[in-house]
N, CA, C and O atoms as a Tripos MOL2 file, in Angstrom:
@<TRIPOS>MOLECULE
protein
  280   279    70     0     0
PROTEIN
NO_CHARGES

@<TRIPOS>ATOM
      1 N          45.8330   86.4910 -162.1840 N.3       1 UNK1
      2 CA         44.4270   86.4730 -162.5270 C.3       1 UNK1
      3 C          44.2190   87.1970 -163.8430 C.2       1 UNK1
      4 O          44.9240   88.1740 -164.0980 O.2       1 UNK1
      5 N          43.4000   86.8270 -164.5950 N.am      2 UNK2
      6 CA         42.8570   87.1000 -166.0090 C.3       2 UNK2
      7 C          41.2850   87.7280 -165.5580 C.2       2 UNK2
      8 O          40.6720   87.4010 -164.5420 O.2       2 UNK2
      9 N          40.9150   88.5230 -166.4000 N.am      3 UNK3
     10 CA         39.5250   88.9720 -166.1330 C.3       3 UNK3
     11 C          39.3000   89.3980 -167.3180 C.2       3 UNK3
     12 O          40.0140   90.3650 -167.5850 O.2       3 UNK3
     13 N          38.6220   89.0920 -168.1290 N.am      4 UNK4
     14 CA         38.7120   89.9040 -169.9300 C.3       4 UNK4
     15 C          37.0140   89.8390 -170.1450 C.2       4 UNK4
     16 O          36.4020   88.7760 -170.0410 O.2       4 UNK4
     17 N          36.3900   91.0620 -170.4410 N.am      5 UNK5
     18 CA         35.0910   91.3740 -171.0810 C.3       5 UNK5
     19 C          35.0830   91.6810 -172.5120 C.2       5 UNK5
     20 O          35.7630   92.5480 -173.0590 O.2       5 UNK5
     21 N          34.1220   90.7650 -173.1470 N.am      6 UNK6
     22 CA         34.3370   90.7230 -174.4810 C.3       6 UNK6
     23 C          32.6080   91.3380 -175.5960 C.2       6 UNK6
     24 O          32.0170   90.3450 -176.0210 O.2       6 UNK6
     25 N          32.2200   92.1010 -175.8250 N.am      7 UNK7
     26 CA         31.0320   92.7720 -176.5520 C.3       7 UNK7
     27 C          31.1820   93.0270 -177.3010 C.2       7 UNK7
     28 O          32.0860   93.7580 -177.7060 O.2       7 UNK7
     29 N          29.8700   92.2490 -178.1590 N.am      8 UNK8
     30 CA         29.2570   92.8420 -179.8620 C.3       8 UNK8
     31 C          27.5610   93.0380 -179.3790 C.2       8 UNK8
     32 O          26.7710   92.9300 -178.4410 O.2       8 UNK8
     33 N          27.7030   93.3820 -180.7130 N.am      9 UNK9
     34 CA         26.0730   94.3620 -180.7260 C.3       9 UNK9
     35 C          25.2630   93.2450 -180.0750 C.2       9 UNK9
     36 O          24.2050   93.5140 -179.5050 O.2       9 UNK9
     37 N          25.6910   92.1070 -180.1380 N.am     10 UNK10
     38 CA         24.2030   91.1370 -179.5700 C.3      10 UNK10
     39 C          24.5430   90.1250 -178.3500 C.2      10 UNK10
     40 O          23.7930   89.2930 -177.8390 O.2      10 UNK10
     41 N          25.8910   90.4350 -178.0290 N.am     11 UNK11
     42 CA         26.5180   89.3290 -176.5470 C.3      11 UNK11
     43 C          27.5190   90.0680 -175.8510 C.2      11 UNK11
     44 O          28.0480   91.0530 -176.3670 O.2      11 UNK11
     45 N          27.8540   89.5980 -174.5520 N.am     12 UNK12
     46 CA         29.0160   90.0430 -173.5020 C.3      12 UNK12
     47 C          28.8660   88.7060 -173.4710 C.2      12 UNK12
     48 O          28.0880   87.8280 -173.8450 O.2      12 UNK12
     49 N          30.3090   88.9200 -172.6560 N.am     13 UNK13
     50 CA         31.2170   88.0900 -172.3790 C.3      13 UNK13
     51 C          32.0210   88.4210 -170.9000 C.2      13 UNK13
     52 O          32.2890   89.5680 -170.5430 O.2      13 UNK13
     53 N          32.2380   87.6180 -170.3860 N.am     14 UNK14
     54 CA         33.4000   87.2960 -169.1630 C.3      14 UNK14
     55 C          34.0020   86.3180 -169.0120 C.2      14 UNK14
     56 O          33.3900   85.3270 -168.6140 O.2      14 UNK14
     57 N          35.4570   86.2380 -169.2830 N.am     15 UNK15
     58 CA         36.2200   85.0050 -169.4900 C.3      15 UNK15
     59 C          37.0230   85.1590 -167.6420 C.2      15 UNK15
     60 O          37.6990   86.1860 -167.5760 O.2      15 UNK15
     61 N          37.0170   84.4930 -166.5500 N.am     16 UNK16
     62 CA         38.1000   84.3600 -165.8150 C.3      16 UNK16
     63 C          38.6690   83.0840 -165.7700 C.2      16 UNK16
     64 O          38.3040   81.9120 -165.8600 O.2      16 UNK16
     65 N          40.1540   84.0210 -165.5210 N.am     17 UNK17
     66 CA         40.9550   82.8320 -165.6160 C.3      17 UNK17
     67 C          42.0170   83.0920 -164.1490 C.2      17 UNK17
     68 O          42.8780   83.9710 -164.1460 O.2      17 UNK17
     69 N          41.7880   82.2410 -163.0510 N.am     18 UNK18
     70 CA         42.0520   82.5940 -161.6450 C.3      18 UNK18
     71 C          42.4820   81.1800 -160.8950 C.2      18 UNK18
     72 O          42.2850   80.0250 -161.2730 O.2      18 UNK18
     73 N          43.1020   81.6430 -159.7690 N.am     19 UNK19
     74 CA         42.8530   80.0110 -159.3020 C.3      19 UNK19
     75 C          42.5780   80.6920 -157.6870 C.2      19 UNK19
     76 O          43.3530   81.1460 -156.8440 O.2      19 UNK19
     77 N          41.0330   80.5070 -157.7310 N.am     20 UNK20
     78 CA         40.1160   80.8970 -156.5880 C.3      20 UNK20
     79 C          40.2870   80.2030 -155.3620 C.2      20 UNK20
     80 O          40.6400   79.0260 -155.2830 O.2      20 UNK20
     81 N          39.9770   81.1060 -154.2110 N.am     21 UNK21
     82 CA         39.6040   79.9700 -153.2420 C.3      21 UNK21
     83 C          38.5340   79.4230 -152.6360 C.2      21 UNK21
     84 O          38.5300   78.5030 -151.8180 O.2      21 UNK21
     85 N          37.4950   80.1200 -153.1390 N.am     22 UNK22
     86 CA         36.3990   79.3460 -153.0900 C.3      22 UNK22
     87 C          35.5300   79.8180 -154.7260 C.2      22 UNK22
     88 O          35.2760   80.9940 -154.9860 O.2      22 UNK22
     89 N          35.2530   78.9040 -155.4690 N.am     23 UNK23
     90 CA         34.0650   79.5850 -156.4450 C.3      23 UNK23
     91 C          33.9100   78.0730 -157.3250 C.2      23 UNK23
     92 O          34.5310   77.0140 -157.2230 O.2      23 UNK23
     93 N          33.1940   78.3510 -157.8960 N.am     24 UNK24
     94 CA         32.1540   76.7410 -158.6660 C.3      24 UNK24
     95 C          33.0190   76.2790 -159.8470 C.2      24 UNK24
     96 O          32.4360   75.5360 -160.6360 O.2      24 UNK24
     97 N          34.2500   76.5650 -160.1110 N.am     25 UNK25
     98 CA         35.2200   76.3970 -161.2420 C.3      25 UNK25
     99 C          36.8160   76.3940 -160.8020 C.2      25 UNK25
    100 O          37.3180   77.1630 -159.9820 O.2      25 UNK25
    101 N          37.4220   75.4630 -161.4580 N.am     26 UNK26
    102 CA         38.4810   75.2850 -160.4990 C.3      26 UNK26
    103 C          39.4770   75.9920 -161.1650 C.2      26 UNK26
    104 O          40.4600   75.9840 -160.4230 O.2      26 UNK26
    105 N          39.8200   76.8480 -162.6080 N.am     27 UNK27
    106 CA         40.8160   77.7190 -162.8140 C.3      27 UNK27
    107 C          40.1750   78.7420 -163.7650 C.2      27 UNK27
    108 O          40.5220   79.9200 -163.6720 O.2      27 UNK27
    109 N          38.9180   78.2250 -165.0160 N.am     28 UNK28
    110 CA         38.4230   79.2980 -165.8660 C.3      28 UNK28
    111 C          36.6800   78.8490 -165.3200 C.2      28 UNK28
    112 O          36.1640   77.9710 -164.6290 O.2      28 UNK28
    113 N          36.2530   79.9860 -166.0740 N.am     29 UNK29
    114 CA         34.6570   80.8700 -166.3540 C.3      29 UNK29
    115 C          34.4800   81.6030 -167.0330 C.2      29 UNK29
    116 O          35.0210   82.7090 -167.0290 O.2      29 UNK29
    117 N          33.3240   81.0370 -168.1530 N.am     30 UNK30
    118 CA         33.1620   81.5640 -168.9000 C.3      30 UNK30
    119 C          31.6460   82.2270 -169.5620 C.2      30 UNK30
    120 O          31.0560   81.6480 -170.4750 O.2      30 UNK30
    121 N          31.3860   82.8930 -169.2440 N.am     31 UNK31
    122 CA         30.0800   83.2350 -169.6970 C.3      31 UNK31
    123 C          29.3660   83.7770 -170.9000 C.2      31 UNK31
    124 O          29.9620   84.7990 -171.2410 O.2      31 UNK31
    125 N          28.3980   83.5480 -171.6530 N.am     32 UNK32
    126 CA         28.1170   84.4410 -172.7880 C.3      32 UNK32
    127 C          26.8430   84.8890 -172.2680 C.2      32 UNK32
    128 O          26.0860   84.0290 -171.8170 O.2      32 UNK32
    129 N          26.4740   86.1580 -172.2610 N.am     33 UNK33
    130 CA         24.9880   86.5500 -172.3270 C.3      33 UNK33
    131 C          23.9870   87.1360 -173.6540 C.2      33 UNK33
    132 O          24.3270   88.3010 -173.8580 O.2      33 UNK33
    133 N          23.2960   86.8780 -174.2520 N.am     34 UNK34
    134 CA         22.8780   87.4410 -175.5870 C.3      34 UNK34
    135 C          22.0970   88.7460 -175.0730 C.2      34 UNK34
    136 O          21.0720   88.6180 -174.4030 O.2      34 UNK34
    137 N          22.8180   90.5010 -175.5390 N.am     35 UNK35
    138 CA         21.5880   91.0890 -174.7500 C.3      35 UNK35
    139 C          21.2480   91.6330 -176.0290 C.2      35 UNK35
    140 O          21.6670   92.7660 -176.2670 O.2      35 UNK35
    141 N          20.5370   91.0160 -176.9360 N.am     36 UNK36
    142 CA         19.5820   91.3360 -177.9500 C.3      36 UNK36
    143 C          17.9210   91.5500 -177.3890 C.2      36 UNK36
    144 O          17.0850   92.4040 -177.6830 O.2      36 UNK36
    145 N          17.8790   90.5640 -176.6100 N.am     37 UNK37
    146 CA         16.4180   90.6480 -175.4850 C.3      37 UNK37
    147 C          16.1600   91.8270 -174.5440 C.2      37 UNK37
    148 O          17.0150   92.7050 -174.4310 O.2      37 UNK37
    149 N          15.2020   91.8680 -173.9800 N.am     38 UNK38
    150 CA         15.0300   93.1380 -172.9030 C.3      38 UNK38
    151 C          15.4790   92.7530 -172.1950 C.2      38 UNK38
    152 O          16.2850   93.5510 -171.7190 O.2      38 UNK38
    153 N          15.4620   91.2380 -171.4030 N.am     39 UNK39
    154 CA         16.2130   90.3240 -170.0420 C.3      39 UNK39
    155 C          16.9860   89.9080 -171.0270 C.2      39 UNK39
    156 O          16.5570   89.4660 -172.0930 O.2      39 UNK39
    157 N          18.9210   90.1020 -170.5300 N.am     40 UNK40
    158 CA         19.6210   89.5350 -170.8320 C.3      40 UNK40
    159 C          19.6750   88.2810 -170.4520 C.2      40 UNK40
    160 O          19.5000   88.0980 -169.2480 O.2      40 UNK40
    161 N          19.9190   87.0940 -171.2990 N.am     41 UNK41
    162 CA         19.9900   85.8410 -171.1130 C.3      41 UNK41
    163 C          21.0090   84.8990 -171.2930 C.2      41 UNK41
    164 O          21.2950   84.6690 -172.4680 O.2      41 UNK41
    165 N          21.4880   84.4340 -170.6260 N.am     42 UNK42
    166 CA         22.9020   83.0560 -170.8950 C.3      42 UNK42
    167 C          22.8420   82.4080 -172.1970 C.2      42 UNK42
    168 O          21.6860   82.1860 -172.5570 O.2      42 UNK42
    169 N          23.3260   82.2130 -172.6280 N.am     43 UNK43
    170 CA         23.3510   81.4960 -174.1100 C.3      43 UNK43
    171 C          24.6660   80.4050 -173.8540 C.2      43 UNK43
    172 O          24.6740   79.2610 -174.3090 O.2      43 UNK43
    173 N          25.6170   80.9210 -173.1470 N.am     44 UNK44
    174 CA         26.5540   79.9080 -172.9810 C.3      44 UNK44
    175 C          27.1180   80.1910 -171.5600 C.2      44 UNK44
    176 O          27.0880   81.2920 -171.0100 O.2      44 UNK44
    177 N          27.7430   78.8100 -170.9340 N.am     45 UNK45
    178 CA         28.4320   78.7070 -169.3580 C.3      45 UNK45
    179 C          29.3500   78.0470 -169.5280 C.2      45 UNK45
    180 O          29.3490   77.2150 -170.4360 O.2      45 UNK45
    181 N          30.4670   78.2270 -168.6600 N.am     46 UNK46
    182 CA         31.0820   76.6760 -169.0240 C.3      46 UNK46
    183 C          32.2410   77.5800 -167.5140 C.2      46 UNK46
    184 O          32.6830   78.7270 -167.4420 O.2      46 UNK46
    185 N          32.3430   76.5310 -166.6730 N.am     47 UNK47
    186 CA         33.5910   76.2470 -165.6380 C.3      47 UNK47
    187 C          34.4680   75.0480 -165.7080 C.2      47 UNK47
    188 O          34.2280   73.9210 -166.1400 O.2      47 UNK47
    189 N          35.3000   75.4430 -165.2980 N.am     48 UNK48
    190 CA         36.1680   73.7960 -165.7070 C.3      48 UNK48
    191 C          36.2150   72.9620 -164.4940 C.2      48 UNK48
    192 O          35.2960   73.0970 -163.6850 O.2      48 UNK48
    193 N          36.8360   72.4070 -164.3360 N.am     49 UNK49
    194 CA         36.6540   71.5970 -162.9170 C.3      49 UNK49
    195 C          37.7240   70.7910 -162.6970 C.2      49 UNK49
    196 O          38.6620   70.9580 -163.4760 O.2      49 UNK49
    197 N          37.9030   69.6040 -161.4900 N.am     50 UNK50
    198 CA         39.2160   68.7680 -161.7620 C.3      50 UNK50
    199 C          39.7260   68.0290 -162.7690 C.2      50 UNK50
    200 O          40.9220   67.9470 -163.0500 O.2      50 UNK50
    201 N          38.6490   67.3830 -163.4240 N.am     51 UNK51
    202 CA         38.3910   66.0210 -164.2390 C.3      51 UNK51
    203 C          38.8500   66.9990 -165.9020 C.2      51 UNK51
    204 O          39.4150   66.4070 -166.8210 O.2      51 UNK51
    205 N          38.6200   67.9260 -165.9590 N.am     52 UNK52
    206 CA         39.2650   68.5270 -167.2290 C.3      52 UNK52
    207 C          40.4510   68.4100 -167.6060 C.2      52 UNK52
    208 O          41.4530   68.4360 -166.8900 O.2      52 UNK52
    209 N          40.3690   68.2250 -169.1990 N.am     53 UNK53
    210 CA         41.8910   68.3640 -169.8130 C.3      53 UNK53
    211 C          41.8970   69.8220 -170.0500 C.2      53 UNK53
    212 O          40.8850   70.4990 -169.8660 O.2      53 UNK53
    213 N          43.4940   70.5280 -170.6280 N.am     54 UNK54
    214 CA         44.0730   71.5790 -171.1560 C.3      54 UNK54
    215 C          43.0570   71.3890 -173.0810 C.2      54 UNK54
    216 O          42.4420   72.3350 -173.5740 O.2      54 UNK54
    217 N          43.1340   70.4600 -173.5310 N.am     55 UNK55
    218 CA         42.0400   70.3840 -174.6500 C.3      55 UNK55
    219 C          40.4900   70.6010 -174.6470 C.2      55 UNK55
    220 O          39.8130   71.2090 -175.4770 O.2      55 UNK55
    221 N          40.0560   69.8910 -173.3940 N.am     56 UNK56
    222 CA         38.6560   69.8850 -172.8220 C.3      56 UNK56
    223 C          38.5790   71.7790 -172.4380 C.2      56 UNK56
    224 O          37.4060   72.1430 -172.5100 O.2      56 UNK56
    225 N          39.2680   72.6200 -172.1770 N.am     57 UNK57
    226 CA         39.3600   73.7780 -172.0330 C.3      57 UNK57
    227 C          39.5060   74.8550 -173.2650 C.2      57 UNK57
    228 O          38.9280   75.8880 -173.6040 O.2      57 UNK57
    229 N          40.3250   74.2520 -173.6320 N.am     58 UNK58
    230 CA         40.4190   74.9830 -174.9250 C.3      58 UNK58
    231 C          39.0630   74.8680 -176.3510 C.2      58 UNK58
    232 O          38.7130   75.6700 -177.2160 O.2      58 UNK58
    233 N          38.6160   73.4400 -175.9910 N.am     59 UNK59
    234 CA         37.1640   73.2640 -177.2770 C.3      59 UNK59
    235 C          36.4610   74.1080 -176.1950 C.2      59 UNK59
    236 O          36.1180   75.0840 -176.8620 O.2      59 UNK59
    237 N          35.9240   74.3950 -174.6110 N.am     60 UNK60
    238 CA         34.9580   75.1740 -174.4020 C.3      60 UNK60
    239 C          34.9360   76.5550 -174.6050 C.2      60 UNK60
    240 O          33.8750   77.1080 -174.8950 O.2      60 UNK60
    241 N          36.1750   77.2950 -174.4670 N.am     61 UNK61
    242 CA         36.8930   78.2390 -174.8320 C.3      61 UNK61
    243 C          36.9990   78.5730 -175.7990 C.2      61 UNK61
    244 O          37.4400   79.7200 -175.7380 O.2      61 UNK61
    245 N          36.7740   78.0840 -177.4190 N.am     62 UNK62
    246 CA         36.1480   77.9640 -178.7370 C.3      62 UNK62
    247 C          35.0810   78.1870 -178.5790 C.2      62 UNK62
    248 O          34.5920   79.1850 -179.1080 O.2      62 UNK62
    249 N          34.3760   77.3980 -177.8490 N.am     63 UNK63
    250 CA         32.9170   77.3820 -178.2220 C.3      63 UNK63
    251 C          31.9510   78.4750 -177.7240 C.2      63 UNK63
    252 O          30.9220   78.8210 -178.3040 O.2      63 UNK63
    253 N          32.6110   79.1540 -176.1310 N.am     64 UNK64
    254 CA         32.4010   80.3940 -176.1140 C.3      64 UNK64
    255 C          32.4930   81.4540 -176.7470 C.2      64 UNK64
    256 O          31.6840   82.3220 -176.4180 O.2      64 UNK64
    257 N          33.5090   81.8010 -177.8970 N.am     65 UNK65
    258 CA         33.9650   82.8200 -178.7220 C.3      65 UNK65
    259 C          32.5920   82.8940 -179.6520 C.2      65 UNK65
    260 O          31.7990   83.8240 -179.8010 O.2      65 UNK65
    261 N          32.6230   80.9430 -180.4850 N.am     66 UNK66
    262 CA         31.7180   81.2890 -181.1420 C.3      66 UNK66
    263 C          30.1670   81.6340 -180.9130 C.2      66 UNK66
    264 O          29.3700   81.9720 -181.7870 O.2      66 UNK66
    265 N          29.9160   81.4690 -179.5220 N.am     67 UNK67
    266 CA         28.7640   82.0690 -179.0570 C.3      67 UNK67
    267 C          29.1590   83.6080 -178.7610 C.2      67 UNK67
    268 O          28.1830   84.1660 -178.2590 O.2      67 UNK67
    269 N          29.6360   83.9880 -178.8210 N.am     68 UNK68
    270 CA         30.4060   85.1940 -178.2950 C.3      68 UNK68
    271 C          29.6060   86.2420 -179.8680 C.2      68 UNK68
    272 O          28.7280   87.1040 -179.8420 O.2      68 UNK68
    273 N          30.3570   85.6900 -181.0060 N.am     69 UNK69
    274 CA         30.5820   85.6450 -182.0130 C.3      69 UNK69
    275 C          29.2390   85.5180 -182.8450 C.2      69 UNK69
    276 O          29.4640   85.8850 -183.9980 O.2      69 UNK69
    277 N          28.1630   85.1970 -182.7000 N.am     70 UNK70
    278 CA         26.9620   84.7580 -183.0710 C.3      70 UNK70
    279 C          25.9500   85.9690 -183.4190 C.2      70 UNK70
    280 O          24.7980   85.7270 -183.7790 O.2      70 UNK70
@<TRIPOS>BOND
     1     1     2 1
     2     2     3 1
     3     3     4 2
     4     3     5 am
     5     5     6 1
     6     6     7 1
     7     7     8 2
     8     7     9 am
     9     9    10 1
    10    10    11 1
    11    11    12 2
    12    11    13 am
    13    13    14 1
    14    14    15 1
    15    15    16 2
    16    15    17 am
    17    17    18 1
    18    18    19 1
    19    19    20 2
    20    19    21 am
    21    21    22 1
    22    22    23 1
    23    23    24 2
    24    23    25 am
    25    25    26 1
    26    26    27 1
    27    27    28 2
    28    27    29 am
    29    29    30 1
    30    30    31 1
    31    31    32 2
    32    31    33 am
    33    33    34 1
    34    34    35 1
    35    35    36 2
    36    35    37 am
    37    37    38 1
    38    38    39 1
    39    39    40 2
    40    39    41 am
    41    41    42 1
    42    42    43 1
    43    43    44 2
    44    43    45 am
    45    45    46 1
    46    46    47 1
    47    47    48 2
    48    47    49 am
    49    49    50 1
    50    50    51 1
    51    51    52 2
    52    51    53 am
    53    53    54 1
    54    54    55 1
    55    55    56 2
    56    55    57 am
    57    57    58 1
    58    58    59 1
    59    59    60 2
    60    59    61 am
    61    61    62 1
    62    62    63 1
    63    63    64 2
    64    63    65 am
    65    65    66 1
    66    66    67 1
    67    67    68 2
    68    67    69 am
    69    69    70 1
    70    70    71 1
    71    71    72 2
    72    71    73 am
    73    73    74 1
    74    74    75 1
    75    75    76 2
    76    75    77 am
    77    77    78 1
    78    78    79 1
    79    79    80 2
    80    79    81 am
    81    81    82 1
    82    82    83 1
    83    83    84 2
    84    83    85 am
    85    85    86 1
    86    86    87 1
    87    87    88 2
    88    87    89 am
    89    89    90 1
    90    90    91 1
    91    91    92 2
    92    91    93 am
    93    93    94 1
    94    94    95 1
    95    95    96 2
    96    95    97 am
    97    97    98 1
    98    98    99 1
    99    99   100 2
   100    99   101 am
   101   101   102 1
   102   102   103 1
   103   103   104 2
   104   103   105 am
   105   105   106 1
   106   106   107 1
   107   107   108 2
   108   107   109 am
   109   109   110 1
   110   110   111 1
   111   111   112 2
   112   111   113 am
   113   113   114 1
   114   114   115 1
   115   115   116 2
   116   115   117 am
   117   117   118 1
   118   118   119 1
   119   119   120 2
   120   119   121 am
   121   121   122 1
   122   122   123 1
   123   123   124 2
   124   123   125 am
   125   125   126 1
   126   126   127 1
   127   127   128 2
   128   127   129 am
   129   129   130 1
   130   130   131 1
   131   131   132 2
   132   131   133 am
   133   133   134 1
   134   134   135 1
   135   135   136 2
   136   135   137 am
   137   137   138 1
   138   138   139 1
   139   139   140 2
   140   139   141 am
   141   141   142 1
   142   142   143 1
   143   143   144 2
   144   143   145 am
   145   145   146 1
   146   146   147 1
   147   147   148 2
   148   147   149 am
   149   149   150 1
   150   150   151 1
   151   151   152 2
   152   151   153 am
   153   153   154 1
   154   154   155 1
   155   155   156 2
   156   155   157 am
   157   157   158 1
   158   158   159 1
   159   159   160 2
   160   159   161 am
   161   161   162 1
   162   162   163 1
   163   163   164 2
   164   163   165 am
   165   165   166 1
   166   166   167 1
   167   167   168 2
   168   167   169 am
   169   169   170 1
   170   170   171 1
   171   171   172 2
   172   171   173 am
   173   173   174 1
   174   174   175 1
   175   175   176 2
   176   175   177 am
   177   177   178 1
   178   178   179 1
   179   179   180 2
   180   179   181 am
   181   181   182 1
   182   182   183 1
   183   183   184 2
   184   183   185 am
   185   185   186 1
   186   186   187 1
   187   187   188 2
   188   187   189 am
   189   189   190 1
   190   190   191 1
   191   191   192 2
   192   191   193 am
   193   193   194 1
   194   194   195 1
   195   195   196 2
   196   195   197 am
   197   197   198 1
   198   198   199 1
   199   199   200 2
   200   199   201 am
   201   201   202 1
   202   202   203 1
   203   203   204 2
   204   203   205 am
   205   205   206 1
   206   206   207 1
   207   207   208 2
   208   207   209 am
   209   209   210 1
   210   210   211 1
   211   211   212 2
   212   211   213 am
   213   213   214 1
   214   214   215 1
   215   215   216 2
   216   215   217 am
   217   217   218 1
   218   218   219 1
   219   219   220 2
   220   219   221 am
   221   221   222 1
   222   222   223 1
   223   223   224 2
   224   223   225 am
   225   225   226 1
   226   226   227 1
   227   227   228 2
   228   227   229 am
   229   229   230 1
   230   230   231 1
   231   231   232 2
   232   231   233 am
   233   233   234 1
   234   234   235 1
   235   235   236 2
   236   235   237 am
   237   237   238 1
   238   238   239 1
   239   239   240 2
   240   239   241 am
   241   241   242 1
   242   242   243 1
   243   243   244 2
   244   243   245 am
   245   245   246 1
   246   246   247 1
   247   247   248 2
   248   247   249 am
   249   249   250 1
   250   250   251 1
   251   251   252 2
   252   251   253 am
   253   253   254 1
   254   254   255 1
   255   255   256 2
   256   255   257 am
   257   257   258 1
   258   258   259 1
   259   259   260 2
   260   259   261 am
   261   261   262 1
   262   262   263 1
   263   263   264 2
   264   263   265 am
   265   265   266 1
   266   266   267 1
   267   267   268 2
   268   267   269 am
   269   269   270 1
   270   270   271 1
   271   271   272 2
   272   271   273 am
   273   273   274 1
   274   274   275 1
   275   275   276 2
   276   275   277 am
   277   277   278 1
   278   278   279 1
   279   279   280 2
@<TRIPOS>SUBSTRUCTURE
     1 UNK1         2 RESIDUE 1 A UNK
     2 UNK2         6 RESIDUE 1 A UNK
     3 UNK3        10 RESIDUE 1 A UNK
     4 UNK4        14 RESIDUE 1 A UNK
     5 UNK5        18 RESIDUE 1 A UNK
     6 UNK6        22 RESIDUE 1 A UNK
     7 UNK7        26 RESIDUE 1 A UNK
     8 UNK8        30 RESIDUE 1 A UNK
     9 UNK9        34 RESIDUE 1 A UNK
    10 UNK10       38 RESIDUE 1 A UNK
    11 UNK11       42 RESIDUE 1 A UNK
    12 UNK12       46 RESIDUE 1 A UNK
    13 UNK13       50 RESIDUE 1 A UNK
    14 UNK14       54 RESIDUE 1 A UNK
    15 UNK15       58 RESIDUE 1 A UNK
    16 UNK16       62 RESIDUE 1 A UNK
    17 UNK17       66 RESIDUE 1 A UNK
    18 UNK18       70 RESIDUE 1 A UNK
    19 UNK19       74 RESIDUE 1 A UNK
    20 UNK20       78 RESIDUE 1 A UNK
    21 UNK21       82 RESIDUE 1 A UNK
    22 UNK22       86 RESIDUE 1 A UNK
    23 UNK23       90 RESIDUE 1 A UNK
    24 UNK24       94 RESIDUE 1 A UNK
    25 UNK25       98 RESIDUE 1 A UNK
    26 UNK26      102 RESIDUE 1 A UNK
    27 UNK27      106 RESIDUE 1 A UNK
    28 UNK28      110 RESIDUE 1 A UNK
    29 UNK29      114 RESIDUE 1 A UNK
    30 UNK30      118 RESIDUE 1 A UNK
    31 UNK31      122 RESIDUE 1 A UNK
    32 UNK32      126 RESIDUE 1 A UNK
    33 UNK33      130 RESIDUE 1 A UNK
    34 UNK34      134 RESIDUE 1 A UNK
    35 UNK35      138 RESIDUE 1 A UNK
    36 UNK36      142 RESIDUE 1 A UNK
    37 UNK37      146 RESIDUE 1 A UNK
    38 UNK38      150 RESIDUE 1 A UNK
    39 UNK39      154 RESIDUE 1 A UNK
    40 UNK40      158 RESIDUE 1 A UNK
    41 UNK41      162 RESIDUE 1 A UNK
    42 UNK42      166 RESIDUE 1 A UNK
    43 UNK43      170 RESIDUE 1 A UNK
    44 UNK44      174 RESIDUE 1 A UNK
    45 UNK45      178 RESIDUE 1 A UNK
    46 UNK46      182 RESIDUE 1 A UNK
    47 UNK47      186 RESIDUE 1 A UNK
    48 UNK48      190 RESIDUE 1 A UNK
    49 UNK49      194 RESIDUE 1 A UNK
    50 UNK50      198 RESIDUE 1 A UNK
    51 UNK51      202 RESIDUE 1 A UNK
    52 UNK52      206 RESIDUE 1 A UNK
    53 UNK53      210 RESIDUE 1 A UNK
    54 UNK54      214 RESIDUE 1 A UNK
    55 UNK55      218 RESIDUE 1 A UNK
    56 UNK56      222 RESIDUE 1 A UNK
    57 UNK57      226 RESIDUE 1 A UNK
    58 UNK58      230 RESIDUE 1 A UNK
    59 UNK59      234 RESIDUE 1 A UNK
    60 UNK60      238 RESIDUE 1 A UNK
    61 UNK61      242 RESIDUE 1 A UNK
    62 UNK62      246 RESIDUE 1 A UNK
    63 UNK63      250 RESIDUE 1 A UNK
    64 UNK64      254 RESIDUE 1 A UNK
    65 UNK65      258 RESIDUE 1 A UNK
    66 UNK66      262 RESIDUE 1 A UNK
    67 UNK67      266 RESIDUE 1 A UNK
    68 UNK68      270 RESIDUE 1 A UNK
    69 UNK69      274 RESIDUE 1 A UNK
    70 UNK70      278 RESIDUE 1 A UNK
């Protein structure tokens, strides 16, 4: 299991990378929250599921950073 928290001045982050036995994602999760606001808010989600490629994982996994990153 992977568990990595990732913070800048304006987002967190939680990347897991697991293979669960029960949860809404079938190996990663990824979350961004922007807490620039008083209510922290999602800005980005992403779980993978069966139907995913190792590519289809890796562009969401980009695309989290750069929300990460923002």
């Amino acid at each position: 299991m992977l568990h990595v928290f990732f913070e800048t001045e304006t987002h967190i982050s939680e990347l897991i990378v697991n293979q669960p036995y029960f949860a809404p994602y079938r190996y990663v999760s990824f979350m961004v929250m922007d807490i620039k606001q008083e209510l922290p808010e999602p800005v980005f989600c992403y779980y993978d599921n069966d139907l995913c490629t190792a590519s289809d994982i890796i562009n969401k996994l980009n695309a989290g950073i750069e929300a990460t990153l923002l």
